[in-house]
PDB file of N, CA, C and O in Angstrom:
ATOM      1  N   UNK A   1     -14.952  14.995  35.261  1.00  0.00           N
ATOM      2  CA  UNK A   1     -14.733  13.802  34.461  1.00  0.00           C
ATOM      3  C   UNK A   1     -13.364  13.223  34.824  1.00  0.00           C
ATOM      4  O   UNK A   1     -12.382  13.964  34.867  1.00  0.00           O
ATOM      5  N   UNK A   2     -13.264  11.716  35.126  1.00  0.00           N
ATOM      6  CA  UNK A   2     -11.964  11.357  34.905  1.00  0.00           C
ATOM      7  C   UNK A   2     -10.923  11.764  34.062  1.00  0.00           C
ATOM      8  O   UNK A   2     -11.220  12.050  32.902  1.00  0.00           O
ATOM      9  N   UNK A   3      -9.842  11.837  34.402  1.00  0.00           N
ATOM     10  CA  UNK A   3      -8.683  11.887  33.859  1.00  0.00           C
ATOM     11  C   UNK A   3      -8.601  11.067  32.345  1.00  0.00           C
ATOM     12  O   UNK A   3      -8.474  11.498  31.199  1.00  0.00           O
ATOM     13  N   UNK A   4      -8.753   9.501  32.971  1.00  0.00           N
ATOM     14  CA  UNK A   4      -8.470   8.632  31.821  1.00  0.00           C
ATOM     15  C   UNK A   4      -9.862   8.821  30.306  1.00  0.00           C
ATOM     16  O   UNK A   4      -9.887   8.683  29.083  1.00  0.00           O
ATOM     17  N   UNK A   5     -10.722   9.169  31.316  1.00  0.00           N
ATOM     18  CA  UNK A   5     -11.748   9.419  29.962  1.00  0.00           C
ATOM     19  C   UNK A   5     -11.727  10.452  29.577  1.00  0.00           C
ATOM     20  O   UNK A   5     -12.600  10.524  28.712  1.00  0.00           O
ATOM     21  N   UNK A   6     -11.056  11.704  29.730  1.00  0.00           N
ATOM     22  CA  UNK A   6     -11.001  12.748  29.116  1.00  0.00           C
ATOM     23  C   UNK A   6      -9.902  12.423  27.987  1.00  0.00           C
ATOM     24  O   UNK A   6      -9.962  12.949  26.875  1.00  0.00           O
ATOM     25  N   UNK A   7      -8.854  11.480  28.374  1.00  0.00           N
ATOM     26  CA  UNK A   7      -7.742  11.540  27.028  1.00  0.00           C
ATOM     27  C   UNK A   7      -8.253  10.414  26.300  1.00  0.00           C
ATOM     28  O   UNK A   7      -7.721  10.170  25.217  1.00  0.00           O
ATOM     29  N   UNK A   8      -9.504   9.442  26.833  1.00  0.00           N
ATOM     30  CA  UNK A   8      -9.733   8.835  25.660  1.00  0.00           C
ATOM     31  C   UNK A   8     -10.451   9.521  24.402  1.00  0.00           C
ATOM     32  O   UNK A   8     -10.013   9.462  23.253  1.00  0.00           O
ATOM     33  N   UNK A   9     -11.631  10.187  24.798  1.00  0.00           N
ATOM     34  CA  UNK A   9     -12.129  11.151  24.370  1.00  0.00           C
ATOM     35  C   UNK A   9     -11.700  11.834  24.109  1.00  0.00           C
ATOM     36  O   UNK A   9     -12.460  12.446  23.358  1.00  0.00           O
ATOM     37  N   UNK A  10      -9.948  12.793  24.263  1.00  0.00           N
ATOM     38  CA  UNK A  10      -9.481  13.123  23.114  1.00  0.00           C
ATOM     39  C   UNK A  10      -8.607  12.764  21.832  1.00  0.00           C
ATOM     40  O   UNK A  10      -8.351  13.281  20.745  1.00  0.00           O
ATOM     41  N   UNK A  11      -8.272  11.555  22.561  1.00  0.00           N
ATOM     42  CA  UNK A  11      -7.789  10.392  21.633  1.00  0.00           C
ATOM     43  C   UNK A  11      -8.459  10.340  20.426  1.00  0.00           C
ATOM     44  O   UNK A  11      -7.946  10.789  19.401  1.00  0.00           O
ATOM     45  N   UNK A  12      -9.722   9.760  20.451  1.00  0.00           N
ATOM     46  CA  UNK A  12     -10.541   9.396  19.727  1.00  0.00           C
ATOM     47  C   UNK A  12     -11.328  10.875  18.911  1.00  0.00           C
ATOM     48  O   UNK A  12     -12.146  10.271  18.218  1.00  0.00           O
ATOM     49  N   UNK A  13     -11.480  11.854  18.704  1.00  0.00           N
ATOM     50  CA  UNK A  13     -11.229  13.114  18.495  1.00  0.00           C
ATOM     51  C   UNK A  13     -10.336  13.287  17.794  1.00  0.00           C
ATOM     52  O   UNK A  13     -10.794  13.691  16.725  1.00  0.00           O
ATOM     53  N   UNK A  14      -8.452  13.164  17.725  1.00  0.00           N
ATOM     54  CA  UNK A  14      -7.796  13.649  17.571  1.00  0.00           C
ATOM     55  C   UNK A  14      -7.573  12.465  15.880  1.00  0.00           C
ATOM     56  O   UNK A  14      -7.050  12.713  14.794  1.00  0.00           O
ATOM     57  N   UNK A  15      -8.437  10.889  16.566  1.00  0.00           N
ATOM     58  CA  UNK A  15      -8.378  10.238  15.170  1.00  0.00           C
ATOM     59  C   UNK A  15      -9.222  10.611  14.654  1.00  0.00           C
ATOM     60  O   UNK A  15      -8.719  10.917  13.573  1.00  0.00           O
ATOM     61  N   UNK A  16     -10.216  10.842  14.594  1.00  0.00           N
ATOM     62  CA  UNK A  16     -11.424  11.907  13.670  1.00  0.00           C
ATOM     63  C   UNK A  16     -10.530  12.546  12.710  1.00  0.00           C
ATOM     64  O   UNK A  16     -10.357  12.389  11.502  1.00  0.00           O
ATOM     65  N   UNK A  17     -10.189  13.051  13.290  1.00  0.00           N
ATOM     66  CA  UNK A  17     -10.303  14.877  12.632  1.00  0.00           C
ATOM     67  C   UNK A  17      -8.938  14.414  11.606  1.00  0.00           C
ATOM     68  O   UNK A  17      -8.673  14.984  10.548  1.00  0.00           O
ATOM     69  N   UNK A  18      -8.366  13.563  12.033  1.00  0.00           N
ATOM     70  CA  UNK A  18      -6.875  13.187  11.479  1.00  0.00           C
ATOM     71  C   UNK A  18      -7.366  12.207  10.244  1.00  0.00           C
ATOM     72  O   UNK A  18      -6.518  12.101   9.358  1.00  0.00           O
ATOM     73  N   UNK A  19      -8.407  11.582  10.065  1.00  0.00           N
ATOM     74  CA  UNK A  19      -8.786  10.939   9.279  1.00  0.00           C
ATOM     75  C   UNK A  19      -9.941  11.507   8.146  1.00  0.00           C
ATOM     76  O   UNK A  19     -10.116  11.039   7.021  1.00  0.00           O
ATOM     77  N   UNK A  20     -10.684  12.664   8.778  1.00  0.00           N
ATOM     78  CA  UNK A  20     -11.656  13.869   8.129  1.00  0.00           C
ATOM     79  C   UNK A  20     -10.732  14.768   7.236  1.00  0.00           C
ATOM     80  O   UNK A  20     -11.085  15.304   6.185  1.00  0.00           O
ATOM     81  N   UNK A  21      -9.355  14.857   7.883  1.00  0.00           N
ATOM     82  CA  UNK A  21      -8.374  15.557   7.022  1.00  0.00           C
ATOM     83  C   UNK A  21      -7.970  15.400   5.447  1.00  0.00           C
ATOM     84  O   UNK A  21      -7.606  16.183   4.569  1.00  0.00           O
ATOM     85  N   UNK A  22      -8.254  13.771   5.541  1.00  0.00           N
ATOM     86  CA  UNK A  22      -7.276  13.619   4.072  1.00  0.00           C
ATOM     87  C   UNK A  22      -8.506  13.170   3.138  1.00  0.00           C
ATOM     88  O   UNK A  22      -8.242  12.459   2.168  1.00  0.00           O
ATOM     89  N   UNK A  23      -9.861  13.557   3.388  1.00  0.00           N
ATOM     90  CA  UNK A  23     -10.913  13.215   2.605  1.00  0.00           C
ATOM     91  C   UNK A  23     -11.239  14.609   1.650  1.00  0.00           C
ATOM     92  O   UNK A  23     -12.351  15.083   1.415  1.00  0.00           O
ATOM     93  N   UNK A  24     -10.312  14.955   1.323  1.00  0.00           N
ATOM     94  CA  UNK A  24     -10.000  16.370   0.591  1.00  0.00           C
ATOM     95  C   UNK A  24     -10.278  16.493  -1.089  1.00  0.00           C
ATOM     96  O   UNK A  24     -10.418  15.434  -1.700  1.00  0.00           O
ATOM     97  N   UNK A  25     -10.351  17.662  -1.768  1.00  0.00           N
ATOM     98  CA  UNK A  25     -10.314  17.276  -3.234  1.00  0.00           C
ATOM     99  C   UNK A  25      -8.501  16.834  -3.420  1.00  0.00           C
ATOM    100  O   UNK A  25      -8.122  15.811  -3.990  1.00  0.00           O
ATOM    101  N   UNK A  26      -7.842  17.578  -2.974  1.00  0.00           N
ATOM    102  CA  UNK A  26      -6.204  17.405  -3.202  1.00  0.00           C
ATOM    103  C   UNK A  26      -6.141  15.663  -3.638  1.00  0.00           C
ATOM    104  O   UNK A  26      -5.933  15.117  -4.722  1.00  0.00           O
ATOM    105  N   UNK A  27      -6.425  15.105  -2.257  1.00  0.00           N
ATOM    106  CA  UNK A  27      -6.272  13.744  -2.381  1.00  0.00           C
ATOM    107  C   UNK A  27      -7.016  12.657  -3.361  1.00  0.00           C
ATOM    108  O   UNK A  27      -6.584  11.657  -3.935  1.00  0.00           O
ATOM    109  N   UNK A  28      -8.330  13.275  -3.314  1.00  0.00           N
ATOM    110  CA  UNK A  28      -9.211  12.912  -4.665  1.00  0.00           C
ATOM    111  C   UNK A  28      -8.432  12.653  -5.863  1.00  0.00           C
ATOM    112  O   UNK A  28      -8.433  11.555  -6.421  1.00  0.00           O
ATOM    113  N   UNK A  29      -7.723  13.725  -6.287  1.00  0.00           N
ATOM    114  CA  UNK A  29      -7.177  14.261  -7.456  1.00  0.00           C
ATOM    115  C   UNK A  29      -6.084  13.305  -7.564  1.00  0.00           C
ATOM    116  O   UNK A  29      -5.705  12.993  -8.693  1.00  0.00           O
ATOM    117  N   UNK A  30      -5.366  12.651  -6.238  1.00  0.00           N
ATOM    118  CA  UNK A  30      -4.226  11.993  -6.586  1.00  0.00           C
ATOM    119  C   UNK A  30      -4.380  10.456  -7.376  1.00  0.00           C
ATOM    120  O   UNK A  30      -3.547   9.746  -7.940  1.00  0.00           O
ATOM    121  N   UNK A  31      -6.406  10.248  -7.042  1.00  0.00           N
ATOM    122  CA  UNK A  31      -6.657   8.748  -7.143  1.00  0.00           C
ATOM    123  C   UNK A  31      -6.347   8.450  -8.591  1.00  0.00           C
ATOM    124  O   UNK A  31      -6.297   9.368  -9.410  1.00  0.00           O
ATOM    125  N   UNK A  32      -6.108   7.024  -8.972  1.00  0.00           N
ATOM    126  CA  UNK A  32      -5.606   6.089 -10.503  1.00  0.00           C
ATOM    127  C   UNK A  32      -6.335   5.879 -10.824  1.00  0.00           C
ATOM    128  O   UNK A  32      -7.034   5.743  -9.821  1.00  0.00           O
ATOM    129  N   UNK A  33      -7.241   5.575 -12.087  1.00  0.00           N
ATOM    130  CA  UNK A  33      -7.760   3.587 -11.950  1.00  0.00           C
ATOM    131  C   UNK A  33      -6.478   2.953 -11.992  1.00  0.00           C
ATOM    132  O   UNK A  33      -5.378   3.351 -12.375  1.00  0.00           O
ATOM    133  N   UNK A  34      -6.888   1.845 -11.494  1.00  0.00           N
ATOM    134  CA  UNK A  34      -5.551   0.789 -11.337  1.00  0.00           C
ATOM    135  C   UNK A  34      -4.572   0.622 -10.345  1.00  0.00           C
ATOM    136  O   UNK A  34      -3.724  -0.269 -10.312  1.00  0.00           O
ATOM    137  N   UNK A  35      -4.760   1.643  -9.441  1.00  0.00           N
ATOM    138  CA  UNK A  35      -4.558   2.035  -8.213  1.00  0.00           C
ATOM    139  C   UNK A  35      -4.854   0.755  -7.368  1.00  0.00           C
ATOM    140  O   UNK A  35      -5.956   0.236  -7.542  1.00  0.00           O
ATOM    141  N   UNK A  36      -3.927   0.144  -6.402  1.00  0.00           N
ATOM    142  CA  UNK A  36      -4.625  -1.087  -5.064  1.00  0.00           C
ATOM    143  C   UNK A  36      -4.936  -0.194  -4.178  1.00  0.00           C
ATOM    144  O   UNK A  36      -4.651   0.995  -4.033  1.00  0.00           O
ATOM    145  N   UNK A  37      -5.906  -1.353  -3.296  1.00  0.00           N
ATOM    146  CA  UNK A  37      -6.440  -1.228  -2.511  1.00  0.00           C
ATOM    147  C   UNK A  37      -5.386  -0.425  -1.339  1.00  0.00           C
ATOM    148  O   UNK A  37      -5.548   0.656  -0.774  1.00  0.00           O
ATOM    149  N   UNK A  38      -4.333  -1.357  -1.243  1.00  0.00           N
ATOM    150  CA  UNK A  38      -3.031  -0.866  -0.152  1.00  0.00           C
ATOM    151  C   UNK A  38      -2.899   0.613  -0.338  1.00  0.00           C
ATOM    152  O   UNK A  38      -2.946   1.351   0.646  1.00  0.00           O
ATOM    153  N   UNK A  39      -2.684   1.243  -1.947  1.00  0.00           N
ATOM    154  CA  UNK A  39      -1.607   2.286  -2.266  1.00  0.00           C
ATOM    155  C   UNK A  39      -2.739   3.637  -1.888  1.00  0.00           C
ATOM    156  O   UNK A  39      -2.254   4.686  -1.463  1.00  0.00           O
ATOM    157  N   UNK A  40      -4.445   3.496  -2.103  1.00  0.00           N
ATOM    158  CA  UNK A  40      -5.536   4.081  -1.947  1.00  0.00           C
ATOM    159  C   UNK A  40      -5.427   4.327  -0.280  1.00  0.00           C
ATOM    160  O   UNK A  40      -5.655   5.441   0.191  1.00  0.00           O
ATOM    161  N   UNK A  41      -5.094   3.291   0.481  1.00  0.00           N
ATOM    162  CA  UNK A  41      -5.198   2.993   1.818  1.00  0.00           C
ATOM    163  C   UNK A  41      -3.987   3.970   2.516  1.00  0.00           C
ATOM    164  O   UNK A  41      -4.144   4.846   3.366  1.00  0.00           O
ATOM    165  N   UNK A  42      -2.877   3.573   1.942  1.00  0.00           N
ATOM    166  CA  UNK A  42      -1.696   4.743   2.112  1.00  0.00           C
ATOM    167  C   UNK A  42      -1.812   6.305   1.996  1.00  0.00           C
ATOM    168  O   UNK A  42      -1.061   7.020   2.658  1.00  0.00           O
ATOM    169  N   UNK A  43      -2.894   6.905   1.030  1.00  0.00           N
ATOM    170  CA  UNK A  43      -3.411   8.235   0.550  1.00  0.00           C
ATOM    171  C   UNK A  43      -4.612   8.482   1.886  1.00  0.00           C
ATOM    172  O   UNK A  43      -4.478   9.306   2.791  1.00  0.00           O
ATOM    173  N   UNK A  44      -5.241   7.969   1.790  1.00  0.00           N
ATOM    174  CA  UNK A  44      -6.242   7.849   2.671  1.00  0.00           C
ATOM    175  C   UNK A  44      -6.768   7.547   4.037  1.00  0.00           C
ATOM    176  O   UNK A  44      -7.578   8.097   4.783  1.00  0.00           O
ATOM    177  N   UNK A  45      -6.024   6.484   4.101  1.00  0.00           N
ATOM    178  CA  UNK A  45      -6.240   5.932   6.028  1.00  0.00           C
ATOM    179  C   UNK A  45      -7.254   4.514   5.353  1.00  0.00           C
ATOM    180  O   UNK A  45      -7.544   4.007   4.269  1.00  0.00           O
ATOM    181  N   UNK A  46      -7.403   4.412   6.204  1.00  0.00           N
ATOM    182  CA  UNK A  46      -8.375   2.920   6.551  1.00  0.00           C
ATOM    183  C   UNK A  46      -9.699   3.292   6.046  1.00  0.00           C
ATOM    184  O   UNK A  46     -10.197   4.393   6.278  1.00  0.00           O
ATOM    185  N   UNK A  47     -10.354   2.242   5.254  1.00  0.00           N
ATOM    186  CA  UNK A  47     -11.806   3.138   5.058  1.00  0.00           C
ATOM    187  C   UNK A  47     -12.955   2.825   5.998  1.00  0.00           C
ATOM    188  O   UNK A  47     -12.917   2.016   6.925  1.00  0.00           O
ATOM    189  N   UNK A  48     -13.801   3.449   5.696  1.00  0.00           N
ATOM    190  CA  UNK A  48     -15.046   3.475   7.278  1.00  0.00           C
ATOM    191  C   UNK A  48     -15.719   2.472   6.597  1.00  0.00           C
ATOM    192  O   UNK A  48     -16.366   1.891   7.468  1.00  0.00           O
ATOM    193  N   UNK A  49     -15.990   1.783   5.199  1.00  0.00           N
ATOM    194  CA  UNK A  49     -16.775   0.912   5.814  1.00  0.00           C
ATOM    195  C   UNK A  49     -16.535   0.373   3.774  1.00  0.00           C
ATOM    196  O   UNK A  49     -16.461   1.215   2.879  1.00  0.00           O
ATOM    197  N   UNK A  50     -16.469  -1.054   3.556  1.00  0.00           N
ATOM    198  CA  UNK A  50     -16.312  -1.357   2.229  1.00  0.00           C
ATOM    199  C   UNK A  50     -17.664  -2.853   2.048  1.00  0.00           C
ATOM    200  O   UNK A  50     -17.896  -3.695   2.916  1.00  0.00           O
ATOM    201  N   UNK A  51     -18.187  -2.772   0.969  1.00  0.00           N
ATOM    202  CA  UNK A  51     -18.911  -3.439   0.660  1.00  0.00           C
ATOM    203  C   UNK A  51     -18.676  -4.305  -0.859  1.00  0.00           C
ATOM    204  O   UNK A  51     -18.036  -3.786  -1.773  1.00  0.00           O
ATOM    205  N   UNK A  52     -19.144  -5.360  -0.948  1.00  0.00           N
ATOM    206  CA  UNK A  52     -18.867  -6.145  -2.356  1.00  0.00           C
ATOM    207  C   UNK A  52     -19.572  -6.458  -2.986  1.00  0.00           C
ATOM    208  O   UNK A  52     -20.437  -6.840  -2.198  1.00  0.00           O
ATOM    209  N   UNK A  53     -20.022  -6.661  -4.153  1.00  0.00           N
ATOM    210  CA  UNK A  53     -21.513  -6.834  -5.124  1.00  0.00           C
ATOM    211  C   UNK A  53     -21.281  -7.371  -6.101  1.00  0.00           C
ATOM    212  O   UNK A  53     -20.711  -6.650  -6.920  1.00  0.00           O
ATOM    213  N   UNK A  54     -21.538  -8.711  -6.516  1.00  0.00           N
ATOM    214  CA  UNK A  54     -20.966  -9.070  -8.196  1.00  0.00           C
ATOM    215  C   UNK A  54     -19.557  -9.016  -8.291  1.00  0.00           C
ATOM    216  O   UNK A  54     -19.090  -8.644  -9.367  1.00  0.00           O
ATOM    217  N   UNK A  55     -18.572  -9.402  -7.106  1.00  0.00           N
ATOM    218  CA  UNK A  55     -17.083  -9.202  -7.537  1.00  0.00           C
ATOM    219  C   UNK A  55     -16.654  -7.692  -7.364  1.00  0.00           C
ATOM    220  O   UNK A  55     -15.475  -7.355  -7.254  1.00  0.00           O
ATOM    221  N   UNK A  56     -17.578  -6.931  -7.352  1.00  0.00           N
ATOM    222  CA  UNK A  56     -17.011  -5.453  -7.290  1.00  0.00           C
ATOM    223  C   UNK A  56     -17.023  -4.964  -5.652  1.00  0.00           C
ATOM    224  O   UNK A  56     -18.045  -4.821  -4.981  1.00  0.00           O
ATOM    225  N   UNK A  57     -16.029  -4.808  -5.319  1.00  0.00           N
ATOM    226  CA  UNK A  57     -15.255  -4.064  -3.670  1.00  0.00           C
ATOM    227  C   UNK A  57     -15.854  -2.366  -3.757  1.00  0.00           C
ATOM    228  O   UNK A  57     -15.400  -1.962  -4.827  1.00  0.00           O
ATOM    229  N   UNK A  58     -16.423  -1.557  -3.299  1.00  0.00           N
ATOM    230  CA  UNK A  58     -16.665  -0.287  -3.124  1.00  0.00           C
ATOM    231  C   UNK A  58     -16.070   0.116  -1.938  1.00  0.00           C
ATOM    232  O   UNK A  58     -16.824  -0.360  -1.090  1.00  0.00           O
ATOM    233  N   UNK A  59     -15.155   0.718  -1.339  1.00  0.00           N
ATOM    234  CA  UNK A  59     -15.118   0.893  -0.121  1.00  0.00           C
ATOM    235  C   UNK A  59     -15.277   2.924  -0.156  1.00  0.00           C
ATOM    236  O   UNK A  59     -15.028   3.698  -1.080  1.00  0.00           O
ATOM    237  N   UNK A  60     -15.653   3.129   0.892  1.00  0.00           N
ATOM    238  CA  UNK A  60     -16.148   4.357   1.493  1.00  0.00           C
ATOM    239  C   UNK A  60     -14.846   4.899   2.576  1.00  0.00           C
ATOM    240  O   UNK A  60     -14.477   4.088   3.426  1.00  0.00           O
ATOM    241  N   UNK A  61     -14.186   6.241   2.524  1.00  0.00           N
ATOM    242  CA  UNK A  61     -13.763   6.997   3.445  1.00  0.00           C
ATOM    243  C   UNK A  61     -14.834   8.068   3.916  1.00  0.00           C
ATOM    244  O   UNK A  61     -15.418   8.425   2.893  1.00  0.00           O
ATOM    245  N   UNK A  62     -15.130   8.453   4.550  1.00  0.00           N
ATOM    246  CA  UNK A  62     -15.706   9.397   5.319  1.00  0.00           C
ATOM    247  C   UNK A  62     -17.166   9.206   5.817  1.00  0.00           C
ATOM    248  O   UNK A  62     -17.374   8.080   6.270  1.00  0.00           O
ATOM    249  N   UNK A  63     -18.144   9.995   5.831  1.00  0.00           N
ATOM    250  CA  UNK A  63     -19.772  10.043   5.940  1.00  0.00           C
ATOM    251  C   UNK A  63     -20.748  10.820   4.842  1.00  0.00           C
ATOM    252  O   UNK A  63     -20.391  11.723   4.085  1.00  0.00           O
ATOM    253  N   UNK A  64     -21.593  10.447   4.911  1.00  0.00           N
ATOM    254  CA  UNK A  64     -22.999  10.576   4.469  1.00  0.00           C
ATOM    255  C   UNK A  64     -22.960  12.077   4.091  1.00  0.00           C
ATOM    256  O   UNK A  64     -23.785  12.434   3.251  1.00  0.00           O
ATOM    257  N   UNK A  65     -22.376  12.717   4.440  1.00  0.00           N
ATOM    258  CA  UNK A  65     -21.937  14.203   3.553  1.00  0.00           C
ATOM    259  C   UNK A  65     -20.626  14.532   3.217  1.00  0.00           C
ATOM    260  O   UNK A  65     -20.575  15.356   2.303  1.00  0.00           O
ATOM    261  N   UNK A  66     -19.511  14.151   3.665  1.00  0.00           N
ATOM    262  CA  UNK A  66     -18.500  14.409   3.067  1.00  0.00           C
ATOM    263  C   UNK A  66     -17.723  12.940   3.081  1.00  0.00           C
ATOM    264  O   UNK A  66     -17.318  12.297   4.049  1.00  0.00           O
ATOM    265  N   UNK A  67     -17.659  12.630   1.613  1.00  0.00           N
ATOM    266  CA  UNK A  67     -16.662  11.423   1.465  1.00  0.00           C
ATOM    267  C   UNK A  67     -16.088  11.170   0.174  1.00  0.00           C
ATOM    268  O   UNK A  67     -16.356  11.841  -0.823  1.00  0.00           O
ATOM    269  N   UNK A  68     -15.158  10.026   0.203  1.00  0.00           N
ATOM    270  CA  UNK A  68     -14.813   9.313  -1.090  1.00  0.00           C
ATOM    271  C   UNK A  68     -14.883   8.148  -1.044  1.00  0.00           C
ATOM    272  O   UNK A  68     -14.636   7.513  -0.018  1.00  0.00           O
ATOM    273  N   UNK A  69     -15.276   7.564  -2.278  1.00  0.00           N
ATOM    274  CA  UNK A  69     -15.904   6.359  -2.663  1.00  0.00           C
ATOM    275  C   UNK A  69     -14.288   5.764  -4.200  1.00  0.00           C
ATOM    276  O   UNK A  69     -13.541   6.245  -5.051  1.00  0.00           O
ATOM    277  N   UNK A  70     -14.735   4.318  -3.477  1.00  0.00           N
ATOM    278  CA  UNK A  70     -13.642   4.137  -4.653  1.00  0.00           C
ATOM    279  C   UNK A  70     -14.198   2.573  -4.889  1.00  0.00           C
ATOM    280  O   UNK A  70     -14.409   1.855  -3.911  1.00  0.00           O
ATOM    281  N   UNK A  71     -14.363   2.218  -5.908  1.00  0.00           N
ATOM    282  CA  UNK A  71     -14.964   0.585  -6.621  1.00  0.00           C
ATOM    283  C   UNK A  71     -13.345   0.038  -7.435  1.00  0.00           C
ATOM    284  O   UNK A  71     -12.706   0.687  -8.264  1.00  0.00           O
ATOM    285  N   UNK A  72     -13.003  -1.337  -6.868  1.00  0.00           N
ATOM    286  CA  UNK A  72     -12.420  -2.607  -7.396  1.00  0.00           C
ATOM    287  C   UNK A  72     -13.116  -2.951  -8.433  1.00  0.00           C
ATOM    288  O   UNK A  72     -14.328  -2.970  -8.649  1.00  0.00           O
ATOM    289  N   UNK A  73     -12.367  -3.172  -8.937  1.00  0.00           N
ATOM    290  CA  UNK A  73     -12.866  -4.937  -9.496  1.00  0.00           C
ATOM    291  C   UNK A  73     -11.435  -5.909 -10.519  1.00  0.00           C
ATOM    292  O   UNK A  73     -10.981  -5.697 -11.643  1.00  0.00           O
ATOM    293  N   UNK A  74     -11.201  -6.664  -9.773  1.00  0.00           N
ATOM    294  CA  UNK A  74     -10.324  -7.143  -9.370  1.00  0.00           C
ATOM    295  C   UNK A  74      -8.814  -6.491  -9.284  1.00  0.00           C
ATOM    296  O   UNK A  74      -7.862  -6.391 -10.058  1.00  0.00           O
ATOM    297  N   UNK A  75      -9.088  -6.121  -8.000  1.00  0.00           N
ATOM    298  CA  UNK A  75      -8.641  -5.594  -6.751  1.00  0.00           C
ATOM    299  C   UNK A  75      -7.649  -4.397  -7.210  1.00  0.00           C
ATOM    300  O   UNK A  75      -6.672  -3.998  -6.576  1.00  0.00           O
ATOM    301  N   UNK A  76      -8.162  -3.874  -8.562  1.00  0.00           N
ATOM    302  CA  UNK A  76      -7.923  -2.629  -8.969  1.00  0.00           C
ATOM    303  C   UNK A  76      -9.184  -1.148  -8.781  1.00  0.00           C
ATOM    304  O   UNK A  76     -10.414  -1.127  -8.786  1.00  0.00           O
ATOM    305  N   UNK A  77      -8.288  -0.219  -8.653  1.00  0.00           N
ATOM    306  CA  UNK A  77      -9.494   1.199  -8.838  1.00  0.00           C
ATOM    307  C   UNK A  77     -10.211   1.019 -10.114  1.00  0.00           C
ATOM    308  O   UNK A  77      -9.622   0.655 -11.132  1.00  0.00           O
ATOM    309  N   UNK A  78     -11.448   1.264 -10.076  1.00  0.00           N
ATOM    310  CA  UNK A  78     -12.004   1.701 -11.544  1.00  0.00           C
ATOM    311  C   UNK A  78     -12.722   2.882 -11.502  1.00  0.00           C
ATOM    312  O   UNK A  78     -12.694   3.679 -12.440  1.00  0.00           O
ATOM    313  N   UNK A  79     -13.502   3.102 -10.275  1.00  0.00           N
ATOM    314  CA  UNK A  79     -14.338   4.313 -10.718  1.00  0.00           C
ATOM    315  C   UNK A  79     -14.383   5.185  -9.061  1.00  0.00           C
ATOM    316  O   UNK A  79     -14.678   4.518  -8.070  1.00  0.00           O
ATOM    317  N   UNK A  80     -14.202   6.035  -8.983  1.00  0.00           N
ATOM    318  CA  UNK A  80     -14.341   7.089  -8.055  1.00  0.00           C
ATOM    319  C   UNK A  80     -15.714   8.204  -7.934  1.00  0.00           C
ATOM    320  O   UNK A  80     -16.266   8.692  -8.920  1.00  0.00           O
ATOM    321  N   UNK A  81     -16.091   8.459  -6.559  1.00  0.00           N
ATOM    322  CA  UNK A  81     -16.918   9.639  -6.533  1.00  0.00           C
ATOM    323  C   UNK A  81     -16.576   9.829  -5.426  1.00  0.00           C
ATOM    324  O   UNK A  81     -16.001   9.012  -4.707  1.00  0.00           O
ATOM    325  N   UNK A  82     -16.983  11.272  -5.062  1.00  0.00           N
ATOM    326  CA  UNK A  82     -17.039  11.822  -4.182  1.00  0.00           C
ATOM    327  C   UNK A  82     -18.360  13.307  -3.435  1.00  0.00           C
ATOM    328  O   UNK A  82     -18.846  14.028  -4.306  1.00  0.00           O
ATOM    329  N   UNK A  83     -18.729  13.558  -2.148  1.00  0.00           N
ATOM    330  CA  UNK A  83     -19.429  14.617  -1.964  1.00  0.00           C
ATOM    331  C   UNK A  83     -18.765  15.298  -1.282  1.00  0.00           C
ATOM    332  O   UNK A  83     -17.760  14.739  -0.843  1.00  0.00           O
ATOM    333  N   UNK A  84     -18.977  16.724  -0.886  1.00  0.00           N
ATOM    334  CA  UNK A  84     -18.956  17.314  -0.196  1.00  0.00           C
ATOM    335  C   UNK A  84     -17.468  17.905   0.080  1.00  0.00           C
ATOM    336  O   UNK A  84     -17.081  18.193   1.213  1.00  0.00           O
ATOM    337  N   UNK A  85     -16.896  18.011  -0.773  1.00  0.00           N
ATOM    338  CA  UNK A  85     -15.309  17.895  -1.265  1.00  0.00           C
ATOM    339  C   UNK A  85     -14.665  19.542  -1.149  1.00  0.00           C
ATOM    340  O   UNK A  85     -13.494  19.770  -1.453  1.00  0.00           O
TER     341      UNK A  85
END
């Protein structure tokens, strides 16, 4: 394998696992309601994927078995879940 695609591929790996890290109960535990979006984002990293419904923001850190879930509404925390924790 190339050189350059072996360090992208561990690049991209090394953000995984660095971002799989902080989807923890520890960090769970730190969440508010009332909490922003930014200060959630600071605990957490970037989320994998956020959706909006009726004014309400849900955004998602992790996957389909291990994650945290966190719902806005206006552009505060209100309700949290999580799996696989």
């Amino acid at each position: 394998m190339n050189k350059l695609i072996k360090m992208g591929l561990i690049a991209s790996l090394a953000l995984t696992l660095a971002a799989c890290g902080k989807i923890n109960q520890e960090n769970y535990d730190k969440l508010e309601v009332g909490m922003e979006l930014a200060t959630v984002e600071n605990l957490l990293g970037s989320p994998d994927k956020c959706d909006t419904n009726l004014g309400v923001k849900t955004c998602q850190w992790g996957d389909t078995s291990k994650y945290i879930k966190v719902s806005y509404a206006f552009d505060k925390a209100t309700l949290f879940s999580n799996k696989g924790l």
